[in-house]
mmCIF file as Biopython writes it, N, C-alpha, C and O atoms, coordinates in Angstrom:
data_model
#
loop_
_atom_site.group_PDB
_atom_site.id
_atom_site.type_symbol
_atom_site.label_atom_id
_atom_site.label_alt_id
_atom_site.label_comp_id
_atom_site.label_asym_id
_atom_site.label_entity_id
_atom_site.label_seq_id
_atom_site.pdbx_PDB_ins_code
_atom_site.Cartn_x
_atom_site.Cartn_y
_atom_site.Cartn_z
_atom_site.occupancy
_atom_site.B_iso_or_equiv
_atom_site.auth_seq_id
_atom_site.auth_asym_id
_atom_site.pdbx_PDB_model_num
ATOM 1   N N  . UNK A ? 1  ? 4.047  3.181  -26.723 1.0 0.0 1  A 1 
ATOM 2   C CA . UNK A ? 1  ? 5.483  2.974  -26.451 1.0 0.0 1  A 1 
ATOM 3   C C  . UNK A ? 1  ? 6.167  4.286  -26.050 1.0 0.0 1  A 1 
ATOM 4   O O  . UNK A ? 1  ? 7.087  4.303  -25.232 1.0 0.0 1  A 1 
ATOM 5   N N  . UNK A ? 2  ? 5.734  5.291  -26.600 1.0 0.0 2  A 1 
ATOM 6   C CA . UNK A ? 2  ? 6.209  6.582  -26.431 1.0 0.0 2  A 1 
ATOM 7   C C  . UNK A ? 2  ? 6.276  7.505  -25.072 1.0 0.0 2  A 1 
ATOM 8   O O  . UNK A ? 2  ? 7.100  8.351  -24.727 1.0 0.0 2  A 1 
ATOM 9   N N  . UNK A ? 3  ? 4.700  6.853  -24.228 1.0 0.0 3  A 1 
ATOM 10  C CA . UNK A ? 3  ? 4.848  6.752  -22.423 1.0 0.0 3  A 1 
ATOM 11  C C  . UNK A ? 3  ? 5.655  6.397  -21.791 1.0 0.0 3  A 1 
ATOM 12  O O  . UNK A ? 3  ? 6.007  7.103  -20.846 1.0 0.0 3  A 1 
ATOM 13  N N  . UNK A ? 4  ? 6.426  4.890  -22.097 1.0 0.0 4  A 1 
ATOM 14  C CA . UNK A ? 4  ? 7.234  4.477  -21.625 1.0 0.0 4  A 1 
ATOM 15  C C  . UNK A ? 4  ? 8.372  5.131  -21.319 1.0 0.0 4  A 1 
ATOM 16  O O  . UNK A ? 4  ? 8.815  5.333  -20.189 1.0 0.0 4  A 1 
ATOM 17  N N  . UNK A ? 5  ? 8.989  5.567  -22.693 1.0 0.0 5  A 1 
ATOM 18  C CA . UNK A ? 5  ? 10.129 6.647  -22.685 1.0 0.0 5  A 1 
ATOM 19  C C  . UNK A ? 5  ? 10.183 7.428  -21.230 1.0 0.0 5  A 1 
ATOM 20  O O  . UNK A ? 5  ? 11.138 7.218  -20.482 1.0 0.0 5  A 1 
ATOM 21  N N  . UNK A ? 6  ? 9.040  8.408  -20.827 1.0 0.0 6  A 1 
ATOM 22  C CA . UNK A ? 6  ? 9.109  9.537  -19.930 1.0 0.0 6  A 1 
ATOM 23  C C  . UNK A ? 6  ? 8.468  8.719  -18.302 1.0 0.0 6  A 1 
ATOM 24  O O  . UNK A ? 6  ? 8.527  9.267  -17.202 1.0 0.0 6  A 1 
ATOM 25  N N  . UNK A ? 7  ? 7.962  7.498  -18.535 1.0 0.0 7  A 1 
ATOM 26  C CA . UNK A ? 7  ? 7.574  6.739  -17.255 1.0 0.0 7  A 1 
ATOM 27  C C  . UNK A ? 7  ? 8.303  5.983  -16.461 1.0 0.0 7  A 1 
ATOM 28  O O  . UNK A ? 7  ? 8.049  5.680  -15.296 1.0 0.0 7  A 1 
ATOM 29  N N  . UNK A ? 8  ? 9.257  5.664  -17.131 1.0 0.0 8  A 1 
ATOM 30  C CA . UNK A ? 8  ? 10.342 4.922  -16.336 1.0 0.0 8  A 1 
ATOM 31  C C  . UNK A ? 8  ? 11.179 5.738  -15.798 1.0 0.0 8  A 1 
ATOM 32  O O  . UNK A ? 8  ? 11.599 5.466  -14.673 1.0 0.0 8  A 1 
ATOM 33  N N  . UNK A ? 9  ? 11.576 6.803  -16.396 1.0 0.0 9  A 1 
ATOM 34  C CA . UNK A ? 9  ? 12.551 7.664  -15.813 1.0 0.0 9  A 1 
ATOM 35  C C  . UNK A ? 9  ? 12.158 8.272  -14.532 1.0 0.0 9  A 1 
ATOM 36  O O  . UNK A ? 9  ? 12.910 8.474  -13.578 1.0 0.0 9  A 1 
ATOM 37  N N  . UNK A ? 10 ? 10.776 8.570  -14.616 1.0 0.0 10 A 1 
ATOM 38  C CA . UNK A ? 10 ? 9.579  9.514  -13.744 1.0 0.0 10 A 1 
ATOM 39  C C  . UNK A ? 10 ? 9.760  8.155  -12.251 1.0 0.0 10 A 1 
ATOM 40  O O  . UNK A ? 10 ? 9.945  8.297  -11.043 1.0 0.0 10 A 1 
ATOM 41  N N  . UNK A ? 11 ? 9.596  6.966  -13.108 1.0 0.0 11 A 1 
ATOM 42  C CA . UNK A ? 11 ? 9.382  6.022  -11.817 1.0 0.0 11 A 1 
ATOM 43  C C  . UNK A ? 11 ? 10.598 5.275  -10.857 1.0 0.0 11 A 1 
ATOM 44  O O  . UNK A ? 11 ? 10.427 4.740  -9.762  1.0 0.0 11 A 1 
ATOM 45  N N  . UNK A ? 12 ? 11.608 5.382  -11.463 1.0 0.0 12 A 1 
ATOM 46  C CA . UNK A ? 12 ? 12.884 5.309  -11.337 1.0 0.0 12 A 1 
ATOM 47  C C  . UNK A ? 12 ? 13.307 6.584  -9.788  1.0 0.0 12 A 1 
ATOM 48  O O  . UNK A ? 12 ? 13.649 6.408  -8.619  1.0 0.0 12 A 1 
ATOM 49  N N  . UNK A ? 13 ? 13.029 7.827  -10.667 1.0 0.0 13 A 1 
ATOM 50  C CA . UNK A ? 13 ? 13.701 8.690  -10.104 1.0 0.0 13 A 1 
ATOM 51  C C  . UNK A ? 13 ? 12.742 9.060  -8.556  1.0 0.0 13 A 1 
ATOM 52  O O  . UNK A ? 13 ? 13.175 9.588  -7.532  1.0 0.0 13 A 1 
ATOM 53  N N  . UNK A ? 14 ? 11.351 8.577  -8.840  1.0 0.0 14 A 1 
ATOM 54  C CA . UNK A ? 14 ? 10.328 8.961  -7.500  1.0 0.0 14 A 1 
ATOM 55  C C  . UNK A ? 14 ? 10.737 7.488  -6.743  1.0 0.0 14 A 1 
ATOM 56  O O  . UNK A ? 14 ? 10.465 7.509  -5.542  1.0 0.0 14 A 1 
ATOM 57  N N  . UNK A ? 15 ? 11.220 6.467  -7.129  1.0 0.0 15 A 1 
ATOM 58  C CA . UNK A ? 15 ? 11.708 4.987  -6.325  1.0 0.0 15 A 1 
ATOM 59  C C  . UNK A ? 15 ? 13.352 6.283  -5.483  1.0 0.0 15 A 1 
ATOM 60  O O  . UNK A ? 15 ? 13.518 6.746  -4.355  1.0 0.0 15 A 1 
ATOM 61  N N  . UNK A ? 16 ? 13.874 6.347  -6.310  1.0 0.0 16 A 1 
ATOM 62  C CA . UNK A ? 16 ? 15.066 6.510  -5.820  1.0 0.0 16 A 1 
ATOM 63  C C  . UNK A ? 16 ? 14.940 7.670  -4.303  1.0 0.0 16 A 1 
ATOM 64  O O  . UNK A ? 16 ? 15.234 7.623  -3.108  1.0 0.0 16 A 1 
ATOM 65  N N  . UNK A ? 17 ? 14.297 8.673  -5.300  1.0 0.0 17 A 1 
ATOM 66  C CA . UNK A ? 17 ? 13.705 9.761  -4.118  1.0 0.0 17 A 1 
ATOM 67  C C  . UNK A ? 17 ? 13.115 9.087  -3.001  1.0 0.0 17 A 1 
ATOM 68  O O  . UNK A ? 17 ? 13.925 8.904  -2.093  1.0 0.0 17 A 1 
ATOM 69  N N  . UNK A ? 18 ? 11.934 8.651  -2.776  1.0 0.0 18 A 1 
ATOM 70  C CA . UNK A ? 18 ? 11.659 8.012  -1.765  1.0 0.0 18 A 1 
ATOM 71  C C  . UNK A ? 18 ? 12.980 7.065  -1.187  1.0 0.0 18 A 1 
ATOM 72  O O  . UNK A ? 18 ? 13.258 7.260  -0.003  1.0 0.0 18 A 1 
ATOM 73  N N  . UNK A ? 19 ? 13.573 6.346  -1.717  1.0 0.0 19 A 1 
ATOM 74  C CA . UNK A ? 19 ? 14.430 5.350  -0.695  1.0 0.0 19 A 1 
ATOM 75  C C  . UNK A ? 19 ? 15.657 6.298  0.101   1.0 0.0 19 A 1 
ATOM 76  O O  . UNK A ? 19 ? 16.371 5.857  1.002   1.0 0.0 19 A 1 
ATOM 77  N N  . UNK A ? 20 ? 15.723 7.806  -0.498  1.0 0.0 20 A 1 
ATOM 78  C CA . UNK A ? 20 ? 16.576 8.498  -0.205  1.0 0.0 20 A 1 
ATOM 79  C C  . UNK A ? 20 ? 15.988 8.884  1.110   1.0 0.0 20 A 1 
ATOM 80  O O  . UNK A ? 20 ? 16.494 8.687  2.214   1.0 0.0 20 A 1 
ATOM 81  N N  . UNK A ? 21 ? 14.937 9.418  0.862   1.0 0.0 21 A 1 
ATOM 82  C CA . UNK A ? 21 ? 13.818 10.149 1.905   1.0 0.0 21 A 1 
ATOM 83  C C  . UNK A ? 21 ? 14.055 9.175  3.173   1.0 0.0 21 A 1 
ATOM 84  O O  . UNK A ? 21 ? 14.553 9.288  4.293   1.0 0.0 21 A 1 
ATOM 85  N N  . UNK A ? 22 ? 13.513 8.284  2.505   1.0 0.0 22 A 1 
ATOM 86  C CA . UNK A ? 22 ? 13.444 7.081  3.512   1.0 0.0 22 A 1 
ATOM 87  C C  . UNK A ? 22 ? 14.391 6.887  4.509   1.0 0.0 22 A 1 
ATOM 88  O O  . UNK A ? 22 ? 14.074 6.788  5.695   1.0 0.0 22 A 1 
ATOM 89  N N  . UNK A ? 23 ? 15.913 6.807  3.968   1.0 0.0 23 A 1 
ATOM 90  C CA . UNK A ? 23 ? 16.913 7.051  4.795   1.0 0.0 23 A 1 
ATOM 91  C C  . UNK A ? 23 ? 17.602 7.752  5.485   1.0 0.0 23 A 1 
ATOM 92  O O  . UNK A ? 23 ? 18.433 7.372  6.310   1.0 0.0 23 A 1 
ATOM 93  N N  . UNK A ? 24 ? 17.179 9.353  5.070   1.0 0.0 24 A 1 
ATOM 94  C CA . UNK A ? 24 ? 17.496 10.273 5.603   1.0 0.0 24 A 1 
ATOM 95  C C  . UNK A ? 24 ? 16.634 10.257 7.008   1.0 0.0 24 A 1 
ATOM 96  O O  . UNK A ? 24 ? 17.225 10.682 8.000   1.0 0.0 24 A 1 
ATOM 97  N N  . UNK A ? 25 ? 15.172 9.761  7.174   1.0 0.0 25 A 1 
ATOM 98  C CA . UNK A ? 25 ? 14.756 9.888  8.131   1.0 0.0 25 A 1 
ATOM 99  C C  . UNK A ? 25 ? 14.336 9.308  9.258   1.0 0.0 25 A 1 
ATOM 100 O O  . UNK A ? 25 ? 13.617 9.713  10.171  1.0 0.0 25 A 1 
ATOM 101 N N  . UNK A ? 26 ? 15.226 7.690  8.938   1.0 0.0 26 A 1 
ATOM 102 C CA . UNK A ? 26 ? 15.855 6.668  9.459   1.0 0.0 26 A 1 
ATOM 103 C C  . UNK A ? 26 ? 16.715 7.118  10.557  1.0 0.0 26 A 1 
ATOM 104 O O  . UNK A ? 26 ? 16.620 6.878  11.761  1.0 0.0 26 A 1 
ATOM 105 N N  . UNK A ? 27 ? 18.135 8.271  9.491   1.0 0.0 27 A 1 
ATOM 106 C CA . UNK A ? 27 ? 19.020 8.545  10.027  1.0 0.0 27 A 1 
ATOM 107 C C  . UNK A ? 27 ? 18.754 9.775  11.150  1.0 0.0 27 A 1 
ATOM 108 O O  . UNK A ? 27 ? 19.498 10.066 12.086  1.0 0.0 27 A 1 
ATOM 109 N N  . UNK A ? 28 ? 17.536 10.384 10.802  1.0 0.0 28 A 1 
ATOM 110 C CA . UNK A ? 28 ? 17.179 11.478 11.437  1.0 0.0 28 A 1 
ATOM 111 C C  . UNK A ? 28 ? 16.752 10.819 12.902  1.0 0.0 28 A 1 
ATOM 112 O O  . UNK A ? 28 ? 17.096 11.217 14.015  1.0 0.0 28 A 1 
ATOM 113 N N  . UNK A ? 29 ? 16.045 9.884  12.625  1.0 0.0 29 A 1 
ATOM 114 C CA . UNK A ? 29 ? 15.336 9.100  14.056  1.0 0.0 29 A 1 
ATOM 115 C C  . UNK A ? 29 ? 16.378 8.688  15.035  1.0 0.0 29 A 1 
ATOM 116 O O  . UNK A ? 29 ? 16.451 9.023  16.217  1.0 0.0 29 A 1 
ATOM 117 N N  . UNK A ? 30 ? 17.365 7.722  14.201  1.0 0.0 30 A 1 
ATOM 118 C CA . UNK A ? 30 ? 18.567 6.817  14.834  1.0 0.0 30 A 1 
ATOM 119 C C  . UNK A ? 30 ? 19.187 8.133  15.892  1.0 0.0 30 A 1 
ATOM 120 O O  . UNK A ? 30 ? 19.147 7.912  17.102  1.0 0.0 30 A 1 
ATOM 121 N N  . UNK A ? 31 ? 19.618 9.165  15.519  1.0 0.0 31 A 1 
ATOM 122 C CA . UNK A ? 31 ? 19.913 10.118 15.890  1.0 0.0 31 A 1 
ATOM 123 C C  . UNK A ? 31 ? 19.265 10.802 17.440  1.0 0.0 31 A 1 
ATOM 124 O O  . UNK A ? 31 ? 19.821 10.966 18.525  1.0 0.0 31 A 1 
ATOM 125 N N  . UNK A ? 32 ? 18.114 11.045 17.063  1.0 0.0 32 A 1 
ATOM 126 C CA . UNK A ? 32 ? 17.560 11.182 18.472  1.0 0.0 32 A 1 
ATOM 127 C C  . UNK A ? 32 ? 17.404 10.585 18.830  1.0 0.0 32 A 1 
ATOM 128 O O  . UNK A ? 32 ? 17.472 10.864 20.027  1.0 0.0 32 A 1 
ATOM 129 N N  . UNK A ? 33 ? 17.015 9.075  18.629  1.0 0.0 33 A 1 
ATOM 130 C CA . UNK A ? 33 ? 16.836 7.910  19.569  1.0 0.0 33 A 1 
ATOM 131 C C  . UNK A ? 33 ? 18.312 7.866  20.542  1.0 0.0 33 A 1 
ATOM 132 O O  . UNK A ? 33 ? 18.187 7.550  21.725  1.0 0.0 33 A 1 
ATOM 133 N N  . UNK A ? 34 ? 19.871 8.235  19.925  1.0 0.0 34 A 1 
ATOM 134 C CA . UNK A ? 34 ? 21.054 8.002  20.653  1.0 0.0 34 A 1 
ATOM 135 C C  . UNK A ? 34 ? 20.620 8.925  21.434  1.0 0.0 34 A 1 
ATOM 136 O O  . UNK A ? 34 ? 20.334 8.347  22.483  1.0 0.0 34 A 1 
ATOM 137 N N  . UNK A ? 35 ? 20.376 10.162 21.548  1.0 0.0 35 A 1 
ATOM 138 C CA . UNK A ? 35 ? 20.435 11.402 22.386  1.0 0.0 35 A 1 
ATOM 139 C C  . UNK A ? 35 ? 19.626 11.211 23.361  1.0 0.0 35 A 1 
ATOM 140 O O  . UNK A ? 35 ? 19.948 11.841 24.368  1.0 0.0 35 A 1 
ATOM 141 N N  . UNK A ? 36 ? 18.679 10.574 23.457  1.0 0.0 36 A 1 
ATOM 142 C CA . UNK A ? 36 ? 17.858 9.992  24.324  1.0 0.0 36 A 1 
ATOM 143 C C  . UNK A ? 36 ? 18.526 9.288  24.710  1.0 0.0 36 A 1 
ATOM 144 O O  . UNK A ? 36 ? 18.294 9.381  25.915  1.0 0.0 36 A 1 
ATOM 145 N N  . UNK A ? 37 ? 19.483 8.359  24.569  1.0 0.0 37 A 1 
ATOM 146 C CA . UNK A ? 37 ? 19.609 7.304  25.108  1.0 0.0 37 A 1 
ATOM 147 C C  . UNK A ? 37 ? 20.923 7.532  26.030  1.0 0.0 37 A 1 
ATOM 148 O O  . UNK A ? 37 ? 21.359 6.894  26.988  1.0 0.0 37 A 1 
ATOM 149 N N  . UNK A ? 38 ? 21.509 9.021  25.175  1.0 0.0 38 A 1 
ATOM 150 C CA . UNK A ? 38 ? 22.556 9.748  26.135  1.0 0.0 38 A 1 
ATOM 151 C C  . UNK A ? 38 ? 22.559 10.316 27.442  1.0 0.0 38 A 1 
ATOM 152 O O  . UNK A ? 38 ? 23.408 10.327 28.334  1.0 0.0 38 A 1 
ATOM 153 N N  . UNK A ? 39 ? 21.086 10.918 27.320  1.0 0.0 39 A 1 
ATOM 154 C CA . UNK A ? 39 ? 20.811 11.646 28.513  1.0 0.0 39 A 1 
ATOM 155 C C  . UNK A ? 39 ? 20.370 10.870 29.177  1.0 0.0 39 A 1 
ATOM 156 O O  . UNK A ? 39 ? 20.489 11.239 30.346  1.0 0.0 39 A 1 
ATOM 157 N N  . UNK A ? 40 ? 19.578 9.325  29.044  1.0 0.0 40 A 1 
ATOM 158 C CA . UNK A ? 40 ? 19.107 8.400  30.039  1.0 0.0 40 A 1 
ATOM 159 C C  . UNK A ? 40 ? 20.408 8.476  30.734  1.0 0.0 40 A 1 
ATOM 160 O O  . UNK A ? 40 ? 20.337 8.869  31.899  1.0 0.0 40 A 1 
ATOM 161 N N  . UNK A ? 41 ? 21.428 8.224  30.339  1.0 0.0 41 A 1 
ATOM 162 C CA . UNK A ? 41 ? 22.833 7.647  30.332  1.0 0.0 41 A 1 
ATOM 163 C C  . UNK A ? 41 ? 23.064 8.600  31.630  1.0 0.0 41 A 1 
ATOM 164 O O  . UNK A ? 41 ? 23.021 8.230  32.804  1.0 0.0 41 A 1 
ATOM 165 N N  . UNK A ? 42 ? 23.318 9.908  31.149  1.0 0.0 42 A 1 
ATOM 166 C CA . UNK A ? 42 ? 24.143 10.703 32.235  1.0 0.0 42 A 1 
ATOM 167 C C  . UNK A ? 42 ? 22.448 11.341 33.045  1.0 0.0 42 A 1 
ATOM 168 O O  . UNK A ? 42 ? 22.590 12.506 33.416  1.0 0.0 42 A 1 
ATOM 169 N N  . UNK A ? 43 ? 21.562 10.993 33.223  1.0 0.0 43 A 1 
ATOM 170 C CA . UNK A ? 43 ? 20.916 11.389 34.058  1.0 0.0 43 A 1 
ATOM 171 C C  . UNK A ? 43 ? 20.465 10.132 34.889  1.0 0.0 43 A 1 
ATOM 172 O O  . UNK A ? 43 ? 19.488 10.245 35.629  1.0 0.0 43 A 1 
ATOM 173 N N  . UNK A ? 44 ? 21.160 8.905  34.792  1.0 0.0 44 A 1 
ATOM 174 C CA . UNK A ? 44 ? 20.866 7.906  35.926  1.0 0.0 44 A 1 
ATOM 175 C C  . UNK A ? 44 ? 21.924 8.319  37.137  1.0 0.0 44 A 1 
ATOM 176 O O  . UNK A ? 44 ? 22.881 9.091  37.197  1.0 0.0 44 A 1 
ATOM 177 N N  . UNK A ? 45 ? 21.507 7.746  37.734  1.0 0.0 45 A 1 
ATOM 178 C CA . UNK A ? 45 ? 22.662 8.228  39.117  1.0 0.0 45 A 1 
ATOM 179 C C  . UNK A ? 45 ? 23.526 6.973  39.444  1.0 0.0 45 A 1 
ATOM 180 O O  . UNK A ? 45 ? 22.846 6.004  39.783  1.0 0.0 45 A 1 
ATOM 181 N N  . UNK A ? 46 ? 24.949 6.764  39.418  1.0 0.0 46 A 1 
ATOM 182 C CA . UNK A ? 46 ? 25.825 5.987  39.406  1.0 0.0 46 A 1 
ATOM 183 C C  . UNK A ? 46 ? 25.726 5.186  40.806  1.0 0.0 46 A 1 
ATOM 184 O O  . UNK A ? 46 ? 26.536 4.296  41.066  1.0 0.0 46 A 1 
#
């Protein structure tokens, strides 16, 4: 029972970390995917 104590917290906090991770590099992608999608933008010819 005494594992428990220090395993949930441990598993909790590496869930949370990862979903953080996770989104940060979501947001990191979303990001260059626009910039790409900027310069398609102004490098087509009107």
């Amino acid at each position: 029972m005494d594992n428990l104590v220090w395993i949930l917290p441990t598993l909790s906090a590496a869930f949370f970390g990862l979903a953080f991770y996770g989104q940060s590099v979501k947001v990191d992608r979303l990001e260059k995917d626009i910039e790409k999608l900027k310069s398609i933008n102004y490098s087509r010819p009107n």
